[in-house]
C-alpha positions in Angstrom: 120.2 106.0 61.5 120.6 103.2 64.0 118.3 100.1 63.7 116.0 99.5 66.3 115.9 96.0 67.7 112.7 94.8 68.9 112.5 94.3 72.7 113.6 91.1 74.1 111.3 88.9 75.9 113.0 89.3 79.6 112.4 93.2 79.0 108.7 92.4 77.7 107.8 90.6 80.9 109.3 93.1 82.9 107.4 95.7 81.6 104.5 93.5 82.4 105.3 92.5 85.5 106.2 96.6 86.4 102.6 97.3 85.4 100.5 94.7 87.3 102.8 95.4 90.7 101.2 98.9 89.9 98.0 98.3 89.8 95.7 98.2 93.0 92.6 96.4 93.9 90.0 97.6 96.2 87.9 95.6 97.7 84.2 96.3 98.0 84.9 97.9 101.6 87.4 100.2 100.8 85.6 101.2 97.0 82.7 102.5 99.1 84.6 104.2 101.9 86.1 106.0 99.3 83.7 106.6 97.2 81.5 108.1 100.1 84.3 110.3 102.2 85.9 111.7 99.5 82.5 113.6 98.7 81.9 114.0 101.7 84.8 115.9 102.2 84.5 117.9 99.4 80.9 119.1 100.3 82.2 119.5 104.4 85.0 122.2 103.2 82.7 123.9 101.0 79.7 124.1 103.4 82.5 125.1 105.6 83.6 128.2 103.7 80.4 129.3 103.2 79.7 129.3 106.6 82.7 130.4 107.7 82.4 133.4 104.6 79.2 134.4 106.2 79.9 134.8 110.2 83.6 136.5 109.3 84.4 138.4 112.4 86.1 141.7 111.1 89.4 141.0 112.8 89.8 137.6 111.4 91.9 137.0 108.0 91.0 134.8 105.3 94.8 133.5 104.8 94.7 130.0 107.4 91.5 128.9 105.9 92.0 129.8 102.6 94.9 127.4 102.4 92.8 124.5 104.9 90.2 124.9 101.6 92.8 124.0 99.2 94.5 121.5 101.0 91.5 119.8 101.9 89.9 120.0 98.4 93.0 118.6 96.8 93.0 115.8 99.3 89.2 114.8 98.1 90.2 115.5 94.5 93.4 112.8 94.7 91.1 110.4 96.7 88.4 110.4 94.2 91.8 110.5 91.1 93.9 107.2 93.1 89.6 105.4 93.4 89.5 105.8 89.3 93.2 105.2 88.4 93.6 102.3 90.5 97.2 102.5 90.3 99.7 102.0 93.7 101.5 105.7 93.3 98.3 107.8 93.1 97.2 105.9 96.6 100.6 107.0 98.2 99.9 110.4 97.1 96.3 110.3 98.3 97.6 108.7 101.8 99.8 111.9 102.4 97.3 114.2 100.8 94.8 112.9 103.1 97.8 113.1 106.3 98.5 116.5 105.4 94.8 117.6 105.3 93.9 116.3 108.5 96.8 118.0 110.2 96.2 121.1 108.7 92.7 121.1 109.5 93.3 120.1 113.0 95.9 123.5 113.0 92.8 125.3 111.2 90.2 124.0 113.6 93.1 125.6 116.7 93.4 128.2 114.6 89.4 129.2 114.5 88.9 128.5 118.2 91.6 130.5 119.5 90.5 133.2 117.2 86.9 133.3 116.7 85.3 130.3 117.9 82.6 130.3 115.1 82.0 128.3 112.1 83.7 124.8 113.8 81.0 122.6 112.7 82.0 121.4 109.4 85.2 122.1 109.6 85.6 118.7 111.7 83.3 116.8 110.0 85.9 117.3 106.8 88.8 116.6 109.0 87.4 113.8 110.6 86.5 112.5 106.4 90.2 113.5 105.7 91.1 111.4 108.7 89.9 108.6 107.8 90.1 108.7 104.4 94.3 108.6 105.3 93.5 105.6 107.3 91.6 104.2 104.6 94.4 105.1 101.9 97.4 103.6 104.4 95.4 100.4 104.6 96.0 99.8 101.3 99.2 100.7 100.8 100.6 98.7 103.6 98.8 95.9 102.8 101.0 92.6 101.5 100.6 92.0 97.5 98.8 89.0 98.1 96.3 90.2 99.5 96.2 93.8 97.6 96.3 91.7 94.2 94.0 88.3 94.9 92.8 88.0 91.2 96.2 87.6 89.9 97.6 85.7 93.1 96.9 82.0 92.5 98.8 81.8 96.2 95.8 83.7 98.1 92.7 81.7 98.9 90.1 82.6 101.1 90.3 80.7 104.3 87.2 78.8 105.1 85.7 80.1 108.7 85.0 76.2 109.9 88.6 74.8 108.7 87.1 72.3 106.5 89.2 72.8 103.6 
């Protein structure tokens, strides 16, 4: 049975170091966009289906918005999973759920028009929250770790509006 050797220090501070490059901080803007799109998009695509469920022409199928519900639900559901995890991969997956959902619901929203024409209302109201939710999302991921990390940056300061400092 080979010994195990405790970890050296350079691996320890790696390890460290991997974990707090991971990590993501919102600020207060962002926390509240977030934390108010994400629901509304969930409550947009389901007021949507219901609406859609209850005008359904006869000669309209179920199978293009049946998959814009479930693209756009996931999208909400990652939004509001990346806001508690706080963690730099689970906002790159929100930013492309969020992409995805807002092209697909632009298609669905084509899709409807060309077809039926009814049941359009909420459907862009949860695009337009899956829209910016994936501008809200790419913000953040693009933005320099300076800035995305200020607590544990003693380079970032906050620059005084009348240059006194």
């Amino acid at each position: 049975m080979p010994i195990r050797r405790p970890d050296t220090v350079e691996r320890v501070l790696a390890r460290i170091e991997s974990r707090v490059l991971q990590e993501v901080w919102f600020g207060r803007l962002r926390l509240i966009a977030v934390g108010v799109l994400a629901p509304v998009l969930a409550a947009a695509v389901t007021a949507w289906w219901f609406d859609l469920v209850a005008q359904l022409p006869p000669q309209l199928s179920l199978g293009v918005p049946a998959v814009t519900l479930v693209i756009l639900m996931l999208a909400a559901g990652v939004s509001l999973l990346a806001l508690a995890m706080r963690r730099f991969r689970w906002c790159c997956a929100a930013a492309y759920c969020c992409g995805l959902a807002s092209a697909v619901g632009v298609g669905a929203f084509w899709w409807l028009q060309t077809g039926s024409g009814k049941a359009l209302t909420w459907l862009v109201v949860a695009d337009a929250a899956a829209l910016l939710l994936a501008v809200v999302w790419l913000t953040l991921i693009v933005s320099p770790v300076q800035r995305s990390q200020p607590d544990m940056r003693g380079t970032w300061t906050r620059r005084d509006p009348l240059g006194t400092r």
